[in-house]
N, C-alpha and C positions, 0 to 999 in steps of 0.2 A: 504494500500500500504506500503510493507518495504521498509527501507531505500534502500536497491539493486535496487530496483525497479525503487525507484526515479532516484538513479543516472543512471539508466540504460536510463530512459526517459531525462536525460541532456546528456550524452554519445551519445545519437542518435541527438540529436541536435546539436550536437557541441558546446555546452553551458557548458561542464565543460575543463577550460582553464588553460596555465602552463604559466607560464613566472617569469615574476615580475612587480607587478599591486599595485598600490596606491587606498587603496583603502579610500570609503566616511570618514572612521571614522579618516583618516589621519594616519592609519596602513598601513604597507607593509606585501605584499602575495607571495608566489611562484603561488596559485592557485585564480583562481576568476569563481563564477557560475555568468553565461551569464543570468537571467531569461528571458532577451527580447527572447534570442534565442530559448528557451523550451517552452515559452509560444506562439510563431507566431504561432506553426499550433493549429487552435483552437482547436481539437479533443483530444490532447496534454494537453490543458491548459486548457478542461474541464473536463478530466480525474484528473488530479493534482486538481484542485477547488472541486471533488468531493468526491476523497480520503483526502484535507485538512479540509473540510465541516464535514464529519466524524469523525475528529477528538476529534471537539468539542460536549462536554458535552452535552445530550437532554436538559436540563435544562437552559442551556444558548441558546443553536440552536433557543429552541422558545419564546426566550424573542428581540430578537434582530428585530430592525425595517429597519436598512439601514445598508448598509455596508460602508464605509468610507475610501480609500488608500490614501496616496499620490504620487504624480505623481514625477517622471516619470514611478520610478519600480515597483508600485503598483497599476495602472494604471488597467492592463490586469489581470490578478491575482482577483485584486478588482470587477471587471464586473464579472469575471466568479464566484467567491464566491454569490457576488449577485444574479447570476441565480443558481445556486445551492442551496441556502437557500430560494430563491423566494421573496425574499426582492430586493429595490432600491440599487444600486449603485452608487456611485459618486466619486468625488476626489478631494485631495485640493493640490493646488501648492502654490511654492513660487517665486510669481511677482518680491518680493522685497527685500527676503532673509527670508520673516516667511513664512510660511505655512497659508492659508486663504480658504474658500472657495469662488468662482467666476463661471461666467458663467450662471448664476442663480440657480447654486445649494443651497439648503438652508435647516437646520434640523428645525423639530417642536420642540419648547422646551420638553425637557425632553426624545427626542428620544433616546433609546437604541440603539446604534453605537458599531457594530464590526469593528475594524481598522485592515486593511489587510496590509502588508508589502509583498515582494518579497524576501528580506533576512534582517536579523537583525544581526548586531554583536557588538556592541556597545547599540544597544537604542535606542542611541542621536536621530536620528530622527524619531523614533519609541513615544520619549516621547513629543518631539514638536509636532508632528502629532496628537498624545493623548489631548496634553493643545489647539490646535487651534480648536479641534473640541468642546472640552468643552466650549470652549469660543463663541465660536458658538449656545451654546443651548443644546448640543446633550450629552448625558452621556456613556462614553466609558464602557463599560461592561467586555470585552473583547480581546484582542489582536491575530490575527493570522499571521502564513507566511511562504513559501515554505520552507523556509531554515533559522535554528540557526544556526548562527556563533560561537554563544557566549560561546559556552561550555558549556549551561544551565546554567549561570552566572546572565546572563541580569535579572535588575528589572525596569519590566516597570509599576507598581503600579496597573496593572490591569493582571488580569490570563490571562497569556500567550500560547497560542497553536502552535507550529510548525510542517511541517510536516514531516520535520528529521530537528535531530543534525549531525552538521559535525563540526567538530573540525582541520581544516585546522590552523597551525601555523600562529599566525600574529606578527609581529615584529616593533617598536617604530623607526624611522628614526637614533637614534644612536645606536641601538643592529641588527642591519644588520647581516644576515650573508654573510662571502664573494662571496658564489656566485649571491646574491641577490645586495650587494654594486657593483658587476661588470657590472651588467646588468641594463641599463636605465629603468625607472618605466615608467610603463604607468598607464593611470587616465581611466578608463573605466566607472565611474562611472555619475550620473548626478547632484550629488549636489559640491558645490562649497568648494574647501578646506579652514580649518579657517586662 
């Protein structure tokens, strides 16, 4: 799937957004990708799991034993990579502001763990999600997620797969530009700002 393609499939969802949006990594956006939006119809979100699935390496595909997201925006994303590789899926949230696994999910030591994100543009929680499942037993192999942010920047210590770069400008709360300082930000996001 080219990058057109993807944004064609957020385009019909409504999932590619304009405003001025705050976003997780405590950056300001003109634009923000919706993945809840892209991902609700499931035919949608397993076409995208199928074309991200392909992306990665045969060599990694058949080493991996469970798939790993965290929740909230990796949630849907993370099932459907799971059915497309034919591997477990599960998720770890943060109860109490870490990242954990709960619910009785739980890795065998030594599991090979693909970590799936929705979008990354910073890491940050790309690489706590990384450390909570190691901590957990599980050995991150590799990294995937619908959408880089980062500019192909991000190191998240393990090879990383997305399934486009977008390169949307993000800006620091004192390098605004003015019609972004004019207009109220909105948080659309689910993790909590630092």
């Amino acid at each position: 799937m080219q990058e057109e393609e993807v944004l064609a499939e957020f385009r019909a969802s409504k999932a590619l957004l304009e405003g001025h949006f705050l976003l997780s990594s405590g950056r300001h956006s003109a634009h923000y990708l919706q993945c809840a939006r892209v991902l609700m119809n499931p035919e949608r979100a397993g076409r995208l799991a199928v074309a991200l699935a392909a992306k990665l390496p045969h060599d990694i595909r058949k080493q991996i034993d469970k798939v790993v997201s965290p929740a909230m925006g990796g949630i849907i994303i993370g099932q459907e990579m799971g059915r497309a590789l034919q591997v477990d899926a599960m998720f770890i949230e943060r109860p109490e502001g870490t990242f954990e696994l709960r619910r009785g999910f739980a890795l065998d030591p030594g599991d090979k763990v693909l970590m799936v994100e929705d979008v990354v543009t910073t890491g940050k929680s790309s690489r706590e999600a990384i450390r909570a499942i190691e901590d957990a037993g599980g050995r991150v192999i590799a990294a995937a997620s619908l959408v880089d942010r980062s500019g192909g920047n991000v190191d998240l210590g393990v090879p990383f797969f997305p399934l486009v770069e977008i390169n949307f400008p993000t800006y620091a709360d004192d390098k605004l530009p003015p019609e972004l300082a004019a207009t109220p930000a909105v948080k659309p996001g689910s993790r909590a700002l630092p």
